[in-house]
C-alpha positions in Angstrom: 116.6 70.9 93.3 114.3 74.3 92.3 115.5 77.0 94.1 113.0 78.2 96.8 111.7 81.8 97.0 112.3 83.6 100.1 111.6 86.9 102.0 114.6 89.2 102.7 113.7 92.0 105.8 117.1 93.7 105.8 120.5 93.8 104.3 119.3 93.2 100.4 122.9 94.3 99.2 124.4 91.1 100.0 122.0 89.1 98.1 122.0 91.7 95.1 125.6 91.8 94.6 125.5 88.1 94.1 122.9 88.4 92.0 124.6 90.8 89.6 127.9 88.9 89.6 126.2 85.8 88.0 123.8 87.5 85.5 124.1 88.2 81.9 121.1 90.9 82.0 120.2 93.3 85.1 117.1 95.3 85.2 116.8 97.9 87.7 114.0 100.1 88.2 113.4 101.8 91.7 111.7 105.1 92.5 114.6 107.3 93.8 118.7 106.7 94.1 121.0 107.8 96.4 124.6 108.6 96.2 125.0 106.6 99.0 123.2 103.4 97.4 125.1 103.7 93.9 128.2 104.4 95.7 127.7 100.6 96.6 126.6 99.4 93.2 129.3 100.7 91.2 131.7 98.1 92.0 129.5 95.1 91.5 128.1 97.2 88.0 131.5 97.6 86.9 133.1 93.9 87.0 129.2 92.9 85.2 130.3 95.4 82.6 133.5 94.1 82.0 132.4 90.8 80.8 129.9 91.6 78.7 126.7 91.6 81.0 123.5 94.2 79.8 122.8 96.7 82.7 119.7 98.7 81.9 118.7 101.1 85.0 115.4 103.2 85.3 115.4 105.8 88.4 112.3 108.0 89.0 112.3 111.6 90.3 110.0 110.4 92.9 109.5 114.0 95.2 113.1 115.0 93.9 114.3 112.4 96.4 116.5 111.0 93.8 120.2 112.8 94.4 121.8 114.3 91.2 125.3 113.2 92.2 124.0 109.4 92.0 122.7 110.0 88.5 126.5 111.5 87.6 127.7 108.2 88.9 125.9 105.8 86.8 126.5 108.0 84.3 129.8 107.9 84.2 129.8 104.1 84.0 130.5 103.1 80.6 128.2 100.6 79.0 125.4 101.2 81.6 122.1 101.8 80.2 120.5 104.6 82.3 117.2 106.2 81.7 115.5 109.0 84.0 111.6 108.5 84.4 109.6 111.6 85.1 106.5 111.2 86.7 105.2 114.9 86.0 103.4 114.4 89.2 101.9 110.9 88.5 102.7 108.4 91.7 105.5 106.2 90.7 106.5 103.9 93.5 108.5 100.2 91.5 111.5 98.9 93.3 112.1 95.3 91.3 115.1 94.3 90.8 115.8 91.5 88.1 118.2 88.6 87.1 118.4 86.4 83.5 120.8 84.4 82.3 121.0 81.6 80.1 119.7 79.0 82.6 118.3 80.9 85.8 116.8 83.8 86.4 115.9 85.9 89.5 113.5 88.6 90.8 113.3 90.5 93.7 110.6 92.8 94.1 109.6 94.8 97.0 110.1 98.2 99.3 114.2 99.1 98.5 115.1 101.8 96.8 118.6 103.0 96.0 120.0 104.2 99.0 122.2 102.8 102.1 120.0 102.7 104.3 117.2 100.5 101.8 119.9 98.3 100.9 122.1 97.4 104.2 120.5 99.3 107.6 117.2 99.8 107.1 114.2 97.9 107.5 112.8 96.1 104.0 110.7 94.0 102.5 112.0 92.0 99.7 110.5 89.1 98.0 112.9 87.0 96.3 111.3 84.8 93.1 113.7 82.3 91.7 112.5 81.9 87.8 112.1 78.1 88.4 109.5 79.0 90.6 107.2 80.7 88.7 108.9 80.8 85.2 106.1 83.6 83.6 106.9 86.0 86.3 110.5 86.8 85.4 109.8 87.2 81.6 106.4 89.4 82.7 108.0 91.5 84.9 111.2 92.0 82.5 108.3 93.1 79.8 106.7 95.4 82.3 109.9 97.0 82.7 111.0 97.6 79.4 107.5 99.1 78.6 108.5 101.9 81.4 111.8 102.2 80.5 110.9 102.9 76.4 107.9 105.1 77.3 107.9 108.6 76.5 108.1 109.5 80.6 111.4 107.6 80.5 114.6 110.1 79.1 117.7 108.4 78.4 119.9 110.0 80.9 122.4 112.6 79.0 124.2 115.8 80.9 121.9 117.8 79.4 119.1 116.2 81.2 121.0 115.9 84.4 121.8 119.6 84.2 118.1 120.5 84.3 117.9 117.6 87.2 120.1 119.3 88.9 118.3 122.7 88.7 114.9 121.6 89.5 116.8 119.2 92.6 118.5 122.5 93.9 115.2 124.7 94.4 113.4 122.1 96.1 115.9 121.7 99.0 115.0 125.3 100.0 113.2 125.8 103.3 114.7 127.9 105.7 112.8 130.7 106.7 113.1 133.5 104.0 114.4 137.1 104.5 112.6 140.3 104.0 114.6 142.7 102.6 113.5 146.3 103.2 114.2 149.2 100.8 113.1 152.9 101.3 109.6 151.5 102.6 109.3 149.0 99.7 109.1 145.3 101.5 110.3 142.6 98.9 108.4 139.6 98.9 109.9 136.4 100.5 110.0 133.4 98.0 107.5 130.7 98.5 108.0 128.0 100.7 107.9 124.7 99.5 107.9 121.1 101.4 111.5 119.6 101.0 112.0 116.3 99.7 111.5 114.5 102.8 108.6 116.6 104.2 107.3 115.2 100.4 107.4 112.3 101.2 106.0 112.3 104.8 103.0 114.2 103.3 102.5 111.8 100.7 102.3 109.2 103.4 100.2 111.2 105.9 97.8 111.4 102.8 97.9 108.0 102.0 97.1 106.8 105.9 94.3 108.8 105.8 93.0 107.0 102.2 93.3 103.7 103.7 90.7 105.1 106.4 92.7 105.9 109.7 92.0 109.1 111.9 95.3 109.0 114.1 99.2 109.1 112.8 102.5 109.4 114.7 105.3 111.1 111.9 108.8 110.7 113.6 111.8 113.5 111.8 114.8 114.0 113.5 115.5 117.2 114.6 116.3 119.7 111.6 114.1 117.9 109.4 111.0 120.4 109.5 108.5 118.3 111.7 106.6 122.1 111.8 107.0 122.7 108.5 105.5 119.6 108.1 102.6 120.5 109.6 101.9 123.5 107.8 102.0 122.2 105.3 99.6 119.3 106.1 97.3 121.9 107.6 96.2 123.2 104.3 94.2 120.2 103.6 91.6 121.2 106.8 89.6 124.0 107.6 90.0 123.9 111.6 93.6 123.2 113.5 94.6 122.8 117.0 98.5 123.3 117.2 99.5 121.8 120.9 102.5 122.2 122.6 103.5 122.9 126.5 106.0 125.6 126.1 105.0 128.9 124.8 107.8 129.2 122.8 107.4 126.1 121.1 104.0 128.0 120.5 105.2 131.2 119.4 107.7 129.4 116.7 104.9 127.6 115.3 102.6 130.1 114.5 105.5 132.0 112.8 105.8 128.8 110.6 102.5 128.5 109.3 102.2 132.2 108.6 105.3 132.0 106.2 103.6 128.9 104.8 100.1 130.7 104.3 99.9 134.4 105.4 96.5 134.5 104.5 95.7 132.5 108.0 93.4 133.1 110.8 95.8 132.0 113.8 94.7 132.9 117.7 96.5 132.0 120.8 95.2 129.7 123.6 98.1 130.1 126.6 97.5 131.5 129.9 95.7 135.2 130.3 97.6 135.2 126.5 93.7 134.4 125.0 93.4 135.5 121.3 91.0 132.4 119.7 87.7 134.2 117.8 85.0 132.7 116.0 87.4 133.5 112.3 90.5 131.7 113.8 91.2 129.0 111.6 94.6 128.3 113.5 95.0 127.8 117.5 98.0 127.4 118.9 97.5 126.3 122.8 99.4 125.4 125.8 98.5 122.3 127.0 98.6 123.1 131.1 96.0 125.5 129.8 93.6 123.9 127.4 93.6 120.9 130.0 91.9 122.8 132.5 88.3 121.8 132.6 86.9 125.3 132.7 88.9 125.9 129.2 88.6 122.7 127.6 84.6 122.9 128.4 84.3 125.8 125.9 85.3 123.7 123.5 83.1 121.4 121.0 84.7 117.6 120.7 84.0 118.7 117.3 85.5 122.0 117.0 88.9 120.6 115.1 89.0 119.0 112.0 92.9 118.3 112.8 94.8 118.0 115.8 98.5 118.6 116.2 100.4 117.2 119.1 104.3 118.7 119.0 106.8 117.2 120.8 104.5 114.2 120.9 106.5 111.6 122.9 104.9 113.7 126.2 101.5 112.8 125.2 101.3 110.4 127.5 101.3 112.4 130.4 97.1 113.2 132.2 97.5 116.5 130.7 97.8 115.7 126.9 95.0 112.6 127.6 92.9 115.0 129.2 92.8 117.7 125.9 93.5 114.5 123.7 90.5 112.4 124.6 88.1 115.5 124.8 88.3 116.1 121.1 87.5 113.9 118.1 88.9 115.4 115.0 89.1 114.1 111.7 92.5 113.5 112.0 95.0 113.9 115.0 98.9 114.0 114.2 101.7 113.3 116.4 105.1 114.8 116.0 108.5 114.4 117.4 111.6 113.0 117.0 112.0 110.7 120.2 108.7 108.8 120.6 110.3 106.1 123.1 110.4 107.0 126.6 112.3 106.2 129.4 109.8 105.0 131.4 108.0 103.1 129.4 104.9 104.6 128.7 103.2 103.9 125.6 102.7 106.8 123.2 102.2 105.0 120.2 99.0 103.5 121.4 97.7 107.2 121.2 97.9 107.1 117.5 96.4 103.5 116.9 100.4 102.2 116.8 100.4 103.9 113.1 103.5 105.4 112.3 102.8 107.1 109.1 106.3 108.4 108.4 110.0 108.2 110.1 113.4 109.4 109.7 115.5 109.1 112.3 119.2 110.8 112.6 121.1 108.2 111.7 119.3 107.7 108.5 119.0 111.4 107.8 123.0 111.7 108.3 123.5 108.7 106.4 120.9 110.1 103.0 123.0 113.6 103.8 119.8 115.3 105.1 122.4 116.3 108.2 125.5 117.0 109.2 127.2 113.6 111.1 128.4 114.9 114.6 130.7 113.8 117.2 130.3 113.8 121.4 133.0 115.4 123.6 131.7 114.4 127.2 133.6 116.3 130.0 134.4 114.4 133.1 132.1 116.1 136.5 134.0 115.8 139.6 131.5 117.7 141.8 130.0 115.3 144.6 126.3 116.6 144.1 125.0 114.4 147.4 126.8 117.6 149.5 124.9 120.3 148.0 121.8 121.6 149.4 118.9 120.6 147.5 115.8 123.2 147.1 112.5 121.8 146.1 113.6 119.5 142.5 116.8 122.0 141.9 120.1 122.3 143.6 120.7 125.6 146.1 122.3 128.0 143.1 125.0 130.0 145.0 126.5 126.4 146.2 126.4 124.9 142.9 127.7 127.8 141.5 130.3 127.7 144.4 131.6 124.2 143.6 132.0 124.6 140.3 134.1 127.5 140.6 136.4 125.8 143.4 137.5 122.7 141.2 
């Protein structure tokens, strides 16, 4: 009976550990590794090894996604054929993974790189292609590999070249805000701020939602990934931003994040009496409970944006946001948070046409070592709140205060 091909949506690891435990040669070529992806490779690499099988491995330094440590795995492997593609800025996006032996053969080709996440958590698309199938496909795709992985782009992976890797890896990963040193009136200039790998790679999305034609996106980062960042950085590509939060300090933070990204910026302030917008602002930054006013949101053109920004986007839901939302029609209009479902239902991703561009959520930033893991200590309330005095939506403060003291 010929083998049937078949569509894998999650957990590919399963079926590629079986796949290298019957093969004779393995081809491997995905955009970007992770430690965390190799680290469950190795085992199934290493008893292939052992008896003889040809493992020949091509990873990309897709955005400097690709972690050095997972290249120092595979390179210690003995026997594992390892080269390092560099795209020198050209987009390089193959994740195929392939199977031949005497008899069979095997390819899977779809969205999984080489990380956890791609290969047990996260969601997928894999299509599996037995050689029985479709006996040309195996052997073209096997060609198509090997004419990557001997091209001049492709270096055999070495320490040297993993030393300058690891250089090039270490100053992309800086983003914090930088210091100004001061020195007997001399200000020393800050380095340049860069987008981090995954800020990279949401742009890159961003950009290519916008290609394919659509004028509304909803990029999800959990918190401490750089969602403004972000946003600066995506800002450069339009003339005219509106930057809308509903906290001035949310506000305030923002504008000091797109100055450090381009201090050559025109920014203005729309919050309250707190009115700084002129004809030469290129950036506004504005409350929403005061651009949703009609008598502010009426001196306004629907035109007057060519980009929208909505932080903290999973309250766009609420009249307010609709209200400053709807009055506008940019050329683009961006959504950012790192919650986007609500409690109560409400639908924010039907503000952005149900397109979510980009998303990293915590677990798979903690599991790719974008962030720390963390652990909950909950402490056990014994205050009866139904006996203190409620005032307006808040609880009478010198009784609260007087019950927590008296446990």
């Amino acid at each position: 009976m010929i083998p049937e091909a078949k569509l894998t949506t999650h957990h590919l690891y399963d079926s590629l550990v079986e796949a290298i435990d019957q093969a004779e040669e393995v081809y491997i070529v995905a955009a970007f590794a992770q430690k965390s992806g190799v680290t469950l490779l190795v085992p199934a690499f290493r008893r292939a090894l052992q008896r003889g099988a040809e493992i020949r491995l091509l990873i990309g330094d897709y955005l400097h996604i690709t972690d050095p440590e997972a290249l120092a795995q595979l390179l210690a492997l003995d026997g594992l054929s390892v080269r390092f593609y560099r795209s020198g800025g050209r987009s390089f996006h193959p994740k195929a993974y392939l199977f031949r032996n005497a008899e069979t053969g095997l390819s899977i080709v779809g969205s999984s790189n080489i990380s956890n996440s791609a290969l047990r958590s996260g969601i997928e698309w894999n299509v599996h292609l037995p050689q029985a199938v479709a006996p040309q496909i195996l052997d073209d795709a096997i060609d198509a590999f090997m004419d990557l992985y001997l091209s001049e782009s492709a270096e055999e992976l070495n320490p040297v070249v993993l030393d300058a890797y690891r250089q090039e890896y270490a100053a992309r990963q800086y983003v914090a805000e930088p210091e100004v040193e001061y020195d007997e009136g001399t200000v020393v200039v800050a380095p340049e701020i860069l987008p981090h790998r995954v800020q990279e790679e949401a742009l890159r999305a961003l950009r290519e939602t916008m290609e394919e034609g659509r004028t509304r996106a909803l990029a999800v980062l959990a918190t401490g990934l750089g969602k403004t960042y972000l946003s600066a950085f995506f800002a450069g590509d339009f003339t005219r931003v509106l930057f809308l939060a509903h906290q001035k300090e949310l506000l305030l933070q923002a504008e000091r994040s797109f100055k450090k990204v381009n201090p050559a910026w025109q920014t203005g302030f729309y919050i309250g009496s707190d009115r700084t917008v002129t004809e030469t602002t290129e950036i506004v930054f504005a409350s929403v409970q005061t651009l949703a006013q009609k008598r502010h949101l009426d001196r306004f053109a629907t035109d007057q944006f060519d980009l929208i920004i909505v932080d903290e986007f999973h309250h766009a839901a609420a009249t307010s946001y609709r209200k400053v939302i709807d009055h506008f029609t940019p050329r683009f209009l961006l959504g950012l948070t790192a919650t986007p479902d609500r409690m109560d239902g409400a639908d924010v991703y039907g503000i952005c046409h149900h397109n979510v561009a980009f998303q990293m959520h915590f677990t798979a930033a903690i599991a790719e070592g974008f962030l720390t893991p963390f652990h909950y200590y909950g402490i056990h309330d014994t205050i009866d709140y139904s006996q203190i005095r409620r005032i307006g939506r808040t609880y009478d403060a010198s009784q609260l205060e007087h019950r927590q003291l008296d446990r």
